[in-house]
PDB file of N, CA, C and O in Angstrom:
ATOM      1  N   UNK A   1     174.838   9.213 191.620  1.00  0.00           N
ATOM      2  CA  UNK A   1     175.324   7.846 191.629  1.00  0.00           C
ATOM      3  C   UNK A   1     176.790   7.849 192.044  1.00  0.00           C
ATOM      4  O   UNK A   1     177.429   8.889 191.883  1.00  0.00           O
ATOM      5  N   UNK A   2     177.348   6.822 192.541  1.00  0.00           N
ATOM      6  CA  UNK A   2     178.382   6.621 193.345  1.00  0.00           C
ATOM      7  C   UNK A   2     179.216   5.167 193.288  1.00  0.00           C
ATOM      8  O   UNK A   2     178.500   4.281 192.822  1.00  0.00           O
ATOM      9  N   UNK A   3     180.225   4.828 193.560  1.00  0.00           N
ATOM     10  CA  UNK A   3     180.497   3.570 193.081  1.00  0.00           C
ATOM     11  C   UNK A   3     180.315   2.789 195.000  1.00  0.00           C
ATOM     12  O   UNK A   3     180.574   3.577 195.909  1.00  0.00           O
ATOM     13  N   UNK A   4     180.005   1.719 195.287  1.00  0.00           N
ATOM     14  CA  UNK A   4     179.210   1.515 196.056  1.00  0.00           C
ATOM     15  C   UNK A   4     180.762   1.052 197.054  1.00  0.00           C
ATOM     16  O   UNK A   4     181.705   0.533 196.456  1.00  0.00           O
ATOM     17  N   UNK A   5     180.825   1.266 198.273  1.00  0.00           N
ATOM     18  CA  UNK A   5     181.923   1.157 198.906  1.00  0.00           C
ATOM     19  C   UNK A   5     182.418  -0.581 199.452  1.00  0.00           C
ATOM     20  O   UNK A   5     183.332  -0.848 200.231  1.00  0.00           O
ATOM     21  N   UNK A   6     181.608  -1.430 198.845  1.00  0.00           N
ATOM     22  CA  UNK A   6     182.138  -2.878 198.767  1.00  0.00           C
ATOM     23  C   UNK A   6     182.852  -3.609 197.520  1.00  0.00           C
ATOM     24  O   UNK A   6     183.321  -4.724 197.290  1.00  0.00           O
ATOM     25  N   UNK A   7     182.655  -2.166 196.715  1.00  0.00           N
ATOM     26  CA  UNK A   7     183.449  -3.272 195.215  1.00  0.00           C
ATOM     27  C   UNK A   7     184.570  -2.096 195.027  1.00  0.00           C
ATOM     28  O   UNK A   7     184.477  -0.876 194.895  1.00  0.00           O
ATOM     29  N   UNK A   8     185.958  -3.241 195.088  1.00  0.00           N
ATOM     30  CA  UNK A   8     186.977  -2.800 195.002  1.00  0.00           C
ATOM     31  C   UNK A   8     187.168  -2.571 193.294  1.00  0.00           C
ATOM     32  O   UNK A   8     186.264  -2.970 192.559  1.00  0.00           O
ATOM     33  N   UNK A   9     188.504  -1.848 192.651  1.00  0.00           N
ATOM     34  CA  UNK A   9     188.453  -1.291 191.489  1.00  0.00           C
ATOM     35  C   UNK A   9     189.766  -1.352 191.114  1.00  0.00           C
ATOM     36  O   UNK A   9     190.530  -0.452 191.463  1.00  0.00           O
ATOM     37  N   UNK A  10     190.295  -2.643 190.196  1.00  0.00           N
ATOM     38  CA  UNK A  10     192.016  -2.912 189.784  1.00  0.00           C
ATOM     39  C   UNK A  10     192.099  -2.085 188.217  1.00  0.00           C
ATOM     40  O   UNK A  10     191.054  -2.216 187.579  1.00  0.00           O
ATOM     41  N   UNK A  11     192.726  -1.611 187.815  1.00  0.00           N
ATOM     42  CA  UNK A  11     192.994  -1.197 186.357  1.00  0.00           C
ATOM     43  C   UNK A  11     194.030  -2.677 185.564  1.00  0.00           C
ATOM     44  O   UNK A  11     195.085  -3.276 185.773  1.00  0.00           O
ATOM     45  N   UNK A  12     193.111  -2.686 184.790  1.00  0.00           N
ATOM     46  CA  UNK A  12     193.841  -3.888 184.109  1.00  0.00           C
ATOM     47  C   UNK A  12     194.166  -3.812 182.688  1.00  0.00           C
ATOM     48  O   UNK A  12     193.305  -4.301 181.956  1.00  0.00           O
ATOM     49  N   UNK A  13     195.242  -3.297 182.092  1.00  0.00           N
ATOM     50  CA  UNK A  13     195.602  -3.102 180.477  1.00  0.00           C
ATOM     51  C   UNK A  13     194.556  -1.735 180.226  1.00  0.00           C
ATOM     52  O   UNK A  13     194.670  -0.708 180.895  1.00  0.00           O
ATOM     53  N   UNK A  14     193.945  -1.843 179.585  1.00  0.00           N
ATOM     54  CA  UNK A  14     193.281  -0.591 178.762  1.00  0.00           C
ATOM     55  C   UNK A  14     192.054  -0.578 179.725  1.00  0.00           C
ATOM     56  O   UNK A  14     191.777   0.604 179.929  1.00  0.00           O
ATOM     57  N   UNK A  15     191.134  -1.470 180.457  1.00  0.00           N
ATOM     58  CA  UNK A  15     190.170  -1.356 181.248  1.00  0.00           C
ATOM     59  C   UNK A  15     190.339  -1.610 182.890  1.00  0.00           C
ATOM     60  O   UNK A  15     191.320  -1.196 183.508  1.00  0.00           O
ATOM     61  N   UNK A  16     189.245  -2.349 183.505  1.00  0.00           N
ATOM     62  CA  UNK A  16     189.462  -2.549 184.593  1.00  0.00           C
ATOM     63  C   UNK A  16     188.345  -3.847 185.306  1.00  0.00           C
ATOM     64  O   UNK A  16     187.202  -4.030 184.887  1.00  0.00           O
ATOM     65  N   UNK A  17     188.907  -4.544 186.301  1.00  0.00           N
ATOM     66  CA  UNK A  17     188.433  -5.643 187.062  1.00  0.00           C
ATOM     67  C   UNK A  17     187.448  -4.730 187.962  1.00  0.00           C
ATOM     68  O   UNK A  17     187.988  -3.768 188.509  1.00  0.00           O
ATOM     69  N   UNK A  18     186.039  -4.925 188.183  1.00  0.00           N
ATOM     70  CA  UNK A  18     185.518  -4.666 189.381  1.00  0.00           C
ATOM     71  C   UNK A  18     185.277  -5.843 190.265  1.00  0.00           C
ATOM     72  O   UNK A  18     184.890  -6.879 189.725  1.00  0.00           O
ATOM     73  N   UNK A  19     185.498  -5.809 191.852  1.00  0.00           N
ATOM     74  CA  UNK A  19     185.241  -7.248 192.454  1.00  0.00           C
ATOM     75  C   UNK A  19     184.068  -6.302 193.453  1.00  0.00           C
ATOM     76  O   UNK A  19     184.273  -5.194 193.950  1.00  0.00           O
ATOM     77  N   UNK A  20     183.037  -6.991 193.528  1.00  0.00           N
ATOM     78  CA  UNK A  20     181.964  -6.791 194.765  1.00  0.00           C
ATOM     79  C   UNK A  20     182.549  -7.974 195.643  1.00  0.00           C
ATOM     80  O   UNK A  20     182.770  -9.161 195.402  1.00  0.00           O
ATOM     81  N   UNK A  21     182.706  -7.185 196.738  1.00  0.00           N
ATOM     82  CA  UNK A  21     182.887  -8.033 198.119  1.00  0.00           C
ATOM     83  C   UNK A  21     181.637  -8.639 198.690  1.00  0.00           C
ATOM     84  O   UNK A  21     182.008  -9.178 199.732  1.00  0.00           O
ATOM     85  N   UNK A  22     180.742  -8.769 198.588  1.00  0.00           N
ATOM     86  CA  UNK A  22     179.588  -8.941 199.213  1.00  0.00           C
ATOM     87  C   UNK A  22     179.488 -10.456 198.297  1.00  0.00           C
ATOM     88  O   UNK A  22     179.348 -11.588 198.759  1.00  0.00           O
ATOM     89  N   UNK A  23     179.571 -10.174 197.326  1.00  0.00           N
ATOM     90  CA  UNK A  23     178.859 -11.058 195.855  1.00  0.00           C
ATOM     91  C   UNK A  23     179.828 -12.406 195.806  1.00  0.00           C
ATOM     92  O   UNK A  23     179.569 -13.608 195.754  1.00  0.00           O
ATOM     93  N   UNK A  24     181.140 -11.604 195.850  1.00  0.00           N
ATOM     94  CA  UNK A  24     182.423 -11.852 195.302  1.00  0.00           C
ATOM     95  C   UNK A  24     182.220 -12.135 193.501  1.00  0.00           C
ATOM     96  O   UNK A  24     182.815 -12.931 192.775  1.00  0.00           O
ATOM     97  N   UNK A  25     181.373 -11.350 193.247  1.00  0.00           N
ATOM     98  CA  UNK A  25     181.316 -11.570 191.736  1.00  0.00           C
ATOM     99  C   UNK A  25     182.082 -10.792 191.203  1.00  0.00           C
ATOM    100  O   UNK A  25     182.286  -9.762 191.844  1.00  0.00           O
ATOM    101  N   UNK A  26     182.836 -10.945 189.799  1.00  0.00           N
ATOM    102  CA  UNK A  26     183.925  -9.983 189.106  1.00  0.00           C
ATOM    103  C   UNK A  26     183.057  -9.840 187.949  1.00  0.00           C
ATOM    104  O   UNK A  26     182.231 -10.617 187.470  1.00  0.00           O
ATOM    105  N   UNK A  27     183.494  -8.465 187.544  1.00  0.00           N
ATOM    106  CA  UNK A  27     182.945  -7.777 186.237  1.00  0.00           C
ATOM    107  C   UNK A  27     184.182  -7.071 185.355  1.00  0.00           C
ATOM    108  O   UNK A  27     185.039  -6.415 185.947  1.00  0.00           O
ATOM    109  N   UNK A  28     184.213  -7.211 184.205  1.00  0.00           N
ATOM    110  CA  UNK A  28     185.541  -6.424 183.650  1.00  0.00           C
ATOM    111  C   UNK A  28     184.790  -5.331 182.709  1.00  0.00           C
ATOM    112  O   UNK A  28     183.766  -5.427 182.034  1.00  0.00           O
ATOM    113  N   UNK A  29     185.624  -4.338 182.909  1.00  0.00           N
ATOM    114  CA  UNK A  29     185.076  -2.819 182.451  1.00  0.00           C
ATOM    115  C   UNK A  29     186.027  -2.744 180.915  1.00  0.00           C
ATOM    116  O   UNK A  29     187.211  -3.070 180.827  1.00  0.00           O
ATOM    117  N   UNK A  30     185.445  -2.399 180.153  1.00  0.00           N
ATOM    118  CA  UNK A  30     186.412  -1.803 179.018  1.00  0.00           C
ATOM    119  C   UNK A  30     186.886  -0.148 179.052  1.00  0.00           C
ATOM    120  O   UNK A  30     186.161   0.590 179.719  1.00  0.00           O
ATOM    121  N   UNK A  31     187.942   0.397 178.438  1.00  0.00           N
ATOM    122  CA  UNK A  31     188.497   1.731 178.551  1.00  0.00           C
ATOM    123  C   UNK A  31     187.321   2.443 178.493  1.00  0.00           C
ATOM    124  O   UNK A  31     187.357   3.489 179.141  1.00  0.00           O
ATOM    125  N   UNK A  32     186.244   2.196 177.894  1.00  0.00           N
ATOM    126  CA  UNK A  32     185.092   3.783 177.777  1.00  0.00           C
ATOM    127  C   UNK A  32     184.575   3.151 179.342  1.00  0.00           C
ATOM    128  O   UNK A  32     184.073   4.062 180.000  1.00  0.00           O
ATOM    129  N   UNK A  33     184.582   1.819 180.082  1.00  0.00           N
ATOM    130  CA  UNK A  33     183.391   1.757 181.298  1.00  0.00           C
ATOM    131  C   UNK A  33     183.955   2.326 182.276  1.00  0.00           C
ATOM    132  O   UNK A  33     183.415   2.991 183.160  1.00  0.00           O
ATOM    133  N   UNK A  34     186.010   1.864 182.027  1.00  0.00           N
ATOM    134  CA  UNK A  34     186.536   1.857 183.479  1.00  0.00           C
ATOM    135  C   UNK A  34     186.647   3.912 183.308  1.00  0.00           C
ATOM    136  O   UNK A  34     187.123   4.633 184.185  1.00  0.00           O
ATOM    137  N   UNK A  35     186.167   4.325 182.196  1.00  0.00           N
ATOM    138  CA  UNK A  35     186.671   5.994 182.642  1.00  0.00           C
ATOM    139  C   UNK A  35     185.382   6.332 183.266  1.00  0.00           C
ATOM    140  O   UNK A  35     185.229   6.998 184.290  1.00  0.00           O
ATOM    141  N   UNK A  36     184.432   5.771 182.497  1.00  0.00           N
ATOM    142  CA  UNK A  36     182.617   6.332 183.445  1.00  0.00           C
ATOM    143  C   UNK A  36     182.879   6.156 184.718  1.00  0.00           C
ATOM    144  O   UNK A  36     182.522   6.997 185.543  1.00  0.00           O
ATOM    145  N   UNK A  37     183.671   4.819 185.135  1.00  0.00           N
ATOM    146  CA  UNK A  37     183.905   4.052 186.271  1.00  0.00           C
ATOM    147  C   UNK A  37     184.431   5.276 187.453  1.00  0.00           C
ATOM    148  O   UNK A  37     183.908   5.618 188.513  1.00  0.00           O
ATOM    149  N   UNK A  38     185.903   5.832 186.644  1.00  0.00           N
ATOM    150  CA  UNK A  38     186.668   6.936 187.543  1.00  0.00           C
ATOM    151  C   UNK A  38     185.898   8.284 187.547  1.00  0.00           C
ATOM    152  O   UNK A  38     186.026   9.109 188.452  1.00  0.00           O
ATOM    153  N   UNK A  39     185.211   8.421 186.632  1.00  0.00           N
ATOM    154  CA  UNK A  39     183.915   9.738 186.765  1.00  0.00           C
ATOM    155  C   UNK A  39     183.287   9.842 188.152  1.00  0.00           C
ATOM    156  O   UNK A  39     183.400  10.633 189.088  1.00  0.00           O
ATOM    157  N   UNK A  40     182.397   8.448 187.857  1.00  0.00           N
ATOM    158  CA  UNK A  40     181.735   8.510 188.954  1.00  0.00           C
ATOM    159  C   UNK A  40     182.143   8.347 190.439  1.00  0.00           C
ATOM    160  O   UNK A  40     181.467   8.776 191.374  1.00  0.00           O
ATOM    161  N   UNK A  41     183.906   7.351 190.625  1.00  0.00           N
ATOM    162  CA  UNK A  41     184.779   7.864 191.480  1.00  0.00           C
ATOM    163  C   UNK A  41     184.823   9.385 192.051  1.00  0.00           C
ATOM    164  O   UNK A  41     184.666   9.589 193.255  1.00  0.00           O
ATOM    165  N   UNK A  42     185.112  10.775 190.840  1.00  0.00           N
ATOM    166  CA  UNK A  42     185.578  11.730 191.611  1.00  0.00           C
ATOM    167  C   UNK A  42     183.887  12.534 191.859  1.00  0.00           C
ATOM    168  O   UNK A  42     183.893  13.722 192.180  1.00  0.00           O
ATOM    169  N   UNK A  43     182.604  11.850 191.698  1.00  0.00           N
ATOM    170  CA  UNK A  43     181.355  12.555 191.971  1.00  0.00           C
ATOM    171  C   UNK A  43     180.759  13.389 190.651  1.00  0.00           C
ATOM    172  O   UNK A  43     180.325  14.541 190.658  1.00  0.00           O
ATOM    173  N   UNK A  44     180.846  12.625 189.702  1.00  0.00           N
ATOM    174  CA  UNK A  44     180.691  13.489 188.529  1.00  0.00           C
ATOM    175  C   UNK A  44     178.962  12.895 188.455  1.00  0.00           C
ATOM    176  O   UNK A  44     178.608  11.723 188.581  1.00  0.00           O
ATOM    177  N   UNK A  45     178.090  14.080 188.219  1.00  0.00           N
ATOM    178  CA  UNK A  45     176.671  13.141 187.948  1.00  0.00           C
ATOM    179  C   UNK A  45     176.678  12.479 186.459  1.00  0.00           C
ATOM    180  O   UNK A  45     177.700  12.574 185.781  1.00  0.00           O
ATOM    181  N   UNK A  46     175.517  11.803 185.954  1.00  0.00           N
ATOM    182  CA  UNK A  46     175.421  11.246 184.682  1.00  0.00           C
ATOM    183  C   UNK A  46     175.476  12.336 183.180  1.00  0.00           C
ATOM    184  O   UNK A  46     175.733  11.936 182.044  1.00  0.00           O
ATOM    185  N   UNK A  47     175.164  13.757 183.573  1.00  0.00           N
ATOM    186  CA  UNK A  47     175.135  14.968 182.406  1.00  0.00           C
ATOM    187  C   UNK A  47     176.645  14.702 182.486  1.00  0.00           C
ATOM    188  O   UNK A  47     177.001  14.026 181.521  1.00  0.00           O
ATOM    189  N   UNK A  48     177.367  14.924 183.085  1.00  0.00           N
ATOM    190  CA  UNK A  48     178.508  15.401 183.423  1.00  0.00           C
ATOM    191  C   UNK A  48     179.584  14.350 182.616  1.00  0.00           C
ATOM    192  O   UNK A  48     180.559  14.625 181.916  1.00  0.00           O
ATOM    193  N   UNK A  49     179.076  13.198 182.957  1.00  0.00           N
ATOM    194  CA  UNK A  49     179.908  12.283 182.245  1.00  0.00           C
ATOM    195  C   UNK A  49     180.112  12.062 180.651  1.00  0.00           C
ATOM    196  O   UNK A  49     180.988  11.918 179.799  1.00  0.00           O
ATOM    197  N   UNK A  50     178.244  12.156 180.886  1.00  0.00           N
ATOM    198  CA  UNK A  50     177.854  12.279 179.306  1.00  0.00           C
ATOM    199  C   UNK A  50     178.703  13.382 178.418  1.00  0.00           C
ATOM    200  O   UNK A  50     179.038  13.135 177.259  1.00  0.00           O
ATOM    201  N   UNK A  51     178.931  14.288 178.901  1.00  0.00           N
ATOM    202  CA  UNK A  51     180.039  15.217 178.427  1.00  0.00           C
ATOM    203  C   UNK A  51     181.465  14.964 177.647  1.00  0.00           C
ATOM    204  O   UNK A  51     181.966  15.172 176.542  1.00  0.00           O
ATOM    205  N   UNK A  52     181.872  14.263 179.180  1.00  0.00           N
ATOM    206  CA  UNK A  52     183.029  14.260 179.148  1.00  0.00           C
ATOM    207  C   UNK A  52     183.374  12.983 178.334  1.00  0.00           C
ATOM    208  O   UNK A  52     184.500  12.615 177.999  1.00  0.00           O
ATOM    209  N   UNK A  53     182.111  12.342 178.067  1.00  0.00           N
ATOM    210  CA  UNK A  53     182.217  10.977 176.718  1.00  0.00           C
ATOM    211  C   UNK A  53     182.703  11.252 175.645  1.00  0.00           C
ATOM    212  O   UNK A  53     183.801  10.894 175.218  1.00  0.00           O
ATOM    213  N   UNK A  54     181.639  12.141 174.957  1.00  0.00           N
ATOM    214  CA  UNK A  54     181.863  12.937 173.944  1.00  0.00           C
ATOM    215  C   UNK A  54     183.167  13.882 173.930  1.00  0.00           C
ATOM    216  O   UNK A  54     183.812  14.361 172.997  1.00  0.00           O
ATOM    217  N   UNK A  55     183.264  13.942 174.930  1.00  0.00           N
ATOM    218  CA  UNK A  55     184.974  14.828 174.183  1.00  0.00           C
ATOM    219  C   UNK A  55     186.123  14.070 174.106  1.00  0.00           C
ATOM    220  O   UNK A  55     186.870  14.037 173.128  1.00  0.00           O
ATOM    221  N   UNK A  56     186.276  13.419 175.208  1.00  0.00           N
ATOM    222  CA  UNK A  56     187.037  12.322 175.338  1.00  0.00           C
ATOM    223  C   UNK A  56     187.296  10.980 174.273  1.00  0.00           C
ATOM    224  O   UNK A  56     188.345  10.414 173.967  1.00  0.00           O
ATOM    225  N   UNK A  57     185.817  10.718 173.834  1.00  0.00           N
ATOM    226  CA  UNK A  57     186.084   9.774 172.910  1.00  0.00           C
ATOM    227  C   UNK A  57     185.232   9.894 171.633  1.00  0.00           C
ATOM    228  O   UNK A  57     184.861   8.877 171.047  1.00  0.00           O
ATOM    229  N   UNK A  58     184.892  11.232 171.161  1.00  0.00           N
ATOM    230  CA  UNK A  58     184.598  11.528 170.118  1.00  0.00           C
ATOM    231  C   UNK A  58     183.397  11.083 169.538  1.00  0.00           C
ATOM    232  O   UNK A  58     183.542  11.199 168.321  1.00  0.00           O
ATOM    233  N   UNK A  59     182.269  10.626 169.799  1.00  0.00           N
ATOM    234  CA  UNK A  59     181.184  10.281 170.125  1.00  0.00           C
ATOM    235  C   UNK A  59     179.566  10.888 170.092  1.00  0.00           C
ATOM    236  O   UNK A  59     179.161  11.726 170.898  1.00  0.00           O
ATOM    237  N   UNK A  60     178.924  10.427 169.246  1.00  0.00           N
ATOM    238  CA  UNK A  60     177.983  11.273 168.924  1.00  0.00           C
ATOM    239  C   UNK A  60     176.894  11.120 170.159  1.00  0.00           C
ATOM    240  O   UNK A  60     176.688  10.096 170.809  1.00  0.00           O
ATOM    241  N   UNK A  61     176.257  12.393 170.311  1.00  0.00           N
ATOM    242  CA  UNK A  61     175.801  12.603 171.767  1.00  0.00           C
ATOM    243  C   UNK A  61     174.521  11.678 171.929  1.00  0.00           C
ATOM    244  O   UNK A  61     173.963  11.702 173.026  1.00  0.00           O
ATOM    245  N   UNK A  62     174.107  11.019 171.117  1.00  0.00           N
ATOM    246  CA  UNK A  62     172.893  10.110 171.070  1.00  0.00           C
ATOM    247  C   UNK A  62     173.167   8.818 171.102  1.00  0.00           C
ATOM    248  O   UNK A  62     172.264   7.985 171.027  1.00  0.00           O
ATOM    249  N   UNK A  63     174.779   8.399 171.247  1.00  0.00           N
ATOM    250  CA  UNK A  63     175.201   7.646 171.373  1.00  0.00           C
ATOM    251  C   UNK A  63     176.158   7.091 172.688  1.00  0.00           C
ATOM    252  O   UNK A  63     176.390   6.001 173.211  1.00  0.00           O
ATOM    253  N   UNK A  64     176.499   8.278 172.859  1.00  0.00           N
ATOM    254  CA  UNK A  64     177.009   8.636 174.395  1.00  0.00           C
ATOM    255  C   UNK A  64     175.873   8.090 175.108  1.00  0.00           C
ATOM    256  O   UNK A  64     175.965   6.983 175.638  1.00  0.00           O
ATOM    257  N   UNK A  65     174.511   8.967 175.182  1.00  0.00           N
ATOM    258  CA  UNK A  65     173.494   8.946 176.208  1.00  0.00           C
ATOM    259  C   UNK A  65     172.916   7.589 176.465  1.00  0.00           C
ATOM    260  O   UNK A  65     172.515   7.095 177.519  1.00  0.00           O
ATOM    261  N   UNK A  66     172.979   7.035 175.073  1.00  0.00           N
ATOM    262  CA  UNK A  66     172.421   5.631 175.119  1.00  0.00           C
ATOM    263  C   UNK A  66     173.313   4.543 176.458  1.00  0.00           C
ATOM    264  O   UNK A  66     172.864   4.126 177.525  1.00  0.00           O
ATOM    265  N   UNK A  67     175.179   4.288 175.609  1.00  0.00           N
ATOM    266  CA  UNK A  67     176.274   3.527 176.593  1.00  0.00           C
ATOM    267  C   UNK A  67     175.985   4.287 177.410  1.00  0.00           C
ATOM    268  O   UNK A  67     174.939   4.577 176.828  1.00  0.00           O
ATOM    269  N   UNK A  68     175.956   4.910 178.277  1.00  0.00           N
ATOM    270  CA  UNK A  68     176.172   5.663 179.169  1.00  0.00           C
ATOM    271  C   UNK A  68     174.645   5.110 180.357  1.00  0.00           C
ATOM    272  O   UNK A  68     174.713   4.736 181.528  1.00  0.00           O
ATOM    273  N   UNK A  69     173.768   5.221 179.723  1.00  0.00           N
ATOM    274  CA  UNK A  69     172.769   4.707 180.492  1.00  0.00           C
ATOM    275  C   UNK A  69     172.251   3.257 180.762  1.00  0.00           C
ATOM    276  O   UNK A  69     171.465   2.874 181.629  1.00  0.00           O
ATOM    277  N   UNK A  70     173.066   2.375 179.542  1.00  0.00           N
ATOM    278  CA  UNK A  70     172.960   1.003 179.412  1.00  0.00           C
ATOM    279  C   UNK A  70     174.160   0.460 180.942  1.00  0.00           C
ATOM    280  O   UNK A  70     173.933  -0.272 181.905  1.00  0.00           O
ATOM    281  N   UNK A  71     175.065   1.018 180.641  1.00  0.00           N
ATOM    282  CA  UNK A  71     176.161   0.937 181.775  1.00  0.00           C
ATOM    283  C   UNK A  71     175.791   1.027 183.247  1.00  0.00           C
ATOM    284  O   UNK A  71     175.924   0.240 184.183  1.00  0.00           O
ATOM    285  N   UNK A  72     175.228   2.383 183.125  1.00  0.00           N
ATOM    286  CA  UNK A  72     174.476   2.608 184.766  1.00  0.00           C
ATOM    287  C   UNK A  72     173.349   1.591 185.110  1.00  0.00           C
ATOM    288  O   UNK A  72     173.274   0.796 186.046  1.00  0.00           O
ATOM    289  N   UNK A  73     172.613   1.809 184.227  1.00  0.00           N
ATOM    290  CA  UNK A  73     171.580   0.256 184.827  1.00  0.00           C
ATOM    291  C   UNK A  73     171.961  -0.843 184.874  1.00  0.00           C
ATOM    292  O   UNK A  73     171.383  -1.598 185.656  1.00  0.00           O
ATOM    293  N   UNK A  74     172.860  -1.258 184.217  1.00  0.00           N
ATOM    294  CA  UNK A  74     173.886  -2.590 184.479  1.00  0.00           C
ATOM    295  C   UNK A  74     174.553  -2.610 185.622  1.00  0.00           C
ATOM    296  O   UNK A  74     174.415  -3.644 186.275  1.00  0.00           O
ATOM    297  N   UNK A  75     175.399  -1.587 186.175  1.00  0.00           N
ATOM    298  CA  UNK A  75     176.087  -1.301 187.161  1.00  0.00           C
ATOM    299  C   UNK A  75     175.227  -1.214 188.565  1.00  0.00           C
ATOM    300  O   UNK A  75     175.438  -1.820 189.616  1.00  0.00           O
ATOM    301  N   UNK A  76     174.245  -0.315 188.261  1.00  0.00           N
ATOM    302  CA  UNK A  76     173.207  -0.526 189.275  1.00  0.00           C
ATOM    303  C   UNK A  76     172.492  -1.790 189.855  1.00  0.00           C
ATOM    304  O   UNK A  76     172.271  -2.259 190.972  1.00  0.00           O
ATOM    305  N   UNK A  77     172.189  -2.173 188.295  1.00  0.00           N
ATOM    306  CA  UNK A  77     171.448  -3.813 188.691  1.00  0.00           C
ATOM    307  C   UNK A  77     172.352  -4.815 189.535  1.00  0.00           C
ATOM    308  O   UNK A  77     171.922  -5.737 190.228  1.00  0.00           O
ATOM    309  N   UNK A  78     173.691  -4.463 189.348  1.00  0.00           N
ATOM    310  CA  UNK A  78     174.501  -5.786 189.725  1.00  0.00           C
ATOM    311  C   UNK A  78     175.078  -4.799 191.171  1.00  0.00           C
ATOM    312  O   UNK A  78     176.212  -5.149 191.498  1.00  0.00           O
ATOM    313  N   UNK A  79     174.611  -3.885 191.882  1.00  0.00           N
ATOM    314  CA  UNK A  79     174.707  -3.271 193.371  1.00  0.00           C
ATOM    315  C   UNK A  79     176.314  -3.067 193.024  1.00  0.00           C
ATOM    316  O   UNK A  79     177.011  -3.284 194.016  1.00  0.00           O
ATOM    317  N   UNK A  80     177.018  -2.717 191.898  1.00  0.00           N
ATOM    318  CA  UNK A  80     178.197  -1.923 192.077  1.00  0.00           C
ATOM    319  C   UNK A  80     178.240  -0.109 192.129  1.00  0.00           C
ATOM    320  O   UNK A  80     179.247   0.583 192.279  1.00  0.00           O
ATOM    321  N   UNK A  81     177.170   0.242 191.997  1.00  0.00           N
ATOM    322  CA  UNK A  81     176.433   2.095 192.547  1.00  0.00           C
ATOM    323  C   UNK A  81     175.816   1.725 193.029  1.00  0.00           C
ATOM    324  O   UNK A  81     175.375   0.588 193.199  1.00  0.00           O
ATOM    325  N   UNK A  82     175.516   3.314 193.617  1.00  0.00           N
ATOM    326  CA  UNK A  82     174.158   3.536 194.647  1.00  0.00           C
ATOM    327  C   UNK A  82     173.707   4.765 194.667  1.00  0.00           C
ATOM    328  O   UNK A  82     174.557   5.587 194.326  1.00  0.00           O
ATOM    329  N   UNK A  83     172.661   5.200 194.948  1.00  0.00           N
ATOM    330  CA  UNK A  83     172.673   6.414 194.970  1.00  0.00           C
ATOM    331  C   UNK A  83     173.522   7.103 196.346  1.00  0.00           C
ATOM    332  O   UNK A  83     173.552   6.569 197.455  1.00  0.00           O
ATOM    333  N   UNK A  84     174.145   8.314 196.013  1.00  0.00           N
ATOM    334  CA  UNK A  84     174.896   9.318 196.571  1.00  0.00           C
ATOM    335  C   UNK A  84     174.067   9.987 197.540  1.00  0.00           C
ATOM    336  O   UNK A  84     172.968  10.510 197.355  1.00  0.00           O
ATOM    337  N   UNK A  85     174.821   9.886 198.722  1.00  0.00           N
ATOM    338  CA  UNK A  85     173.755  11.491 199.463  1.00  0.00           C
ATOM    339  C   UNK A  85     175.147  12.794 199.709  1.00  0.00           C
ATOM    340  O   UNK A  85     176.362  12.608 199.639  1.00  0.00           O
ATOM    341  N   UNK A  86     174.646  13.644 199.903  1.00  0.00           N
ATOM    342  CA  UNK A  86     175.463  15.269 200.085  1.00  0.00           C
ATOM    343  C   UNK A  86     176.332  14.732 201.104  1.00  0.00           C
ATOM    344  O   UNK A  86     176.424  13.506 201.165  1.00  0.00           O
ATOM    345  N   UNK A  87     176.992  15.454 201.926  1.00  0.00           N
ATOM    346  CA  UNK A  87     178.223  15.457 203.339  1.00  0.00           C
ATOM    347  C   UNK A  87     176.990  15.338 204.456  1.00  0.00           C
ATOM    348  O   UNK A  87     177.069  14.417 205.269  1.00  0.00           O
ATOM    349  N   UNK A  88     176.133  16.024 204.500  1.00  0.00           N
ATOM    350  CA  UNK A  88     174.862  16.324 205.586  1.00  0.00           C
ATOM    351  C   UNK A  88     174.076  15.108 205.422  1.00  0.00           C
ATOM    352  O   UNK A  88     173.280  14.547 206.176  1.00  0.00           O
ATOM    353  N   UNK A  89     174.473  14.854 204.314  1.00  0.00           N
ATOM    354  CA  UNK A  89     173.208  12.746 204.218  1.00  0.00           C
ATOM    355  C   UNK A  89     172.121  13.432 203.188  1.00  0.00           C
ATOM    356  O   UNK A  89     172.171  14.259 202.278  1.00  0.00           O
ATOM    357  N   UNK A  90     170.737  12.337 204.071  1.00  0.00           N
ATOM    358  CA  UNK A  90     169.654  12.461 203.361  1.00  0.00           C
ATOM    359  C   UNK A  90     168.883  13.655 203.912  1.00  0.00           C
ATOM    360  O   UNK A  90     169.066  14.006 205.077  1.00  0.00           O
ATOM    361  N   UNK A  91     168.150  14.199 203.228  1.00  0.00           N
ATOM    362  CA  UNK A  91     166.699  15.275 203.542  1.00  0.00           C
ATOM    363  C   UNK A  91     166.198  15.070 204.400  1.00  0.00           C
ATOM    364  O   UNK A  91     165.729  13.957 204.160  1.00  0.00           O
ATOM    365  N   UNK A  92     165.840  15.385 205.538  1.00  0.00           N
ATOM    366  CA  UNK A  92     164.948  15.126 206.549  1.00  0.00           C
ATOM    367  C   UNK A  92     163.165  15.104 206.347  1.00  0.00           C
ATOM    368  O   UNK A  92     162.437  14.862 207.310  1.00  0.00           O
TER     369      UNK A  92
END
């Protein structure tokens, strides 16, 4: 997953504004969304984040997995990710 290259990304106080250009709809992230947010910025997959939840914000791992997946299908549903392909693209 990837953050989708039409929705721009402001940091605002402790979270952050997402704007989809397409939509022009705005979404505001809180400090645990806008860091999933910069995760998935530098290519981190969903284990990966899930990780870095739990250390970061101290978080029991059944609780992590849950926000963590409520977020992505939210994020997904509203076309701010997408799925990622490698440098080479898709599989032939």
């Amino acid at each position: 997953m990837r953050p989708n290259t039409h929705v721009l990304c402001r940091q605002v106080n402790d979270g952050a504004v997402l704007i989809h250009l397409e939509t022009n709809q705005i979404y505001d992230l809180n400090r645990t969304g806008y860091r999933i947010w910069q995760l998935l910025q530098e290519g981190s997959d969903p284990s990966a984040i899930e990780d870095r939840l739990r250390q970061e914000f101290d978080v029991e791992p059944a609780v992590a997995a849950s926000e963590l997946r409520a977020l992505l299908e939210r994020l997904s549903s509203e076309g701010l990710i997408e799925e990622g392909t490698d440098a080479t693209g898709p599989a032939a």
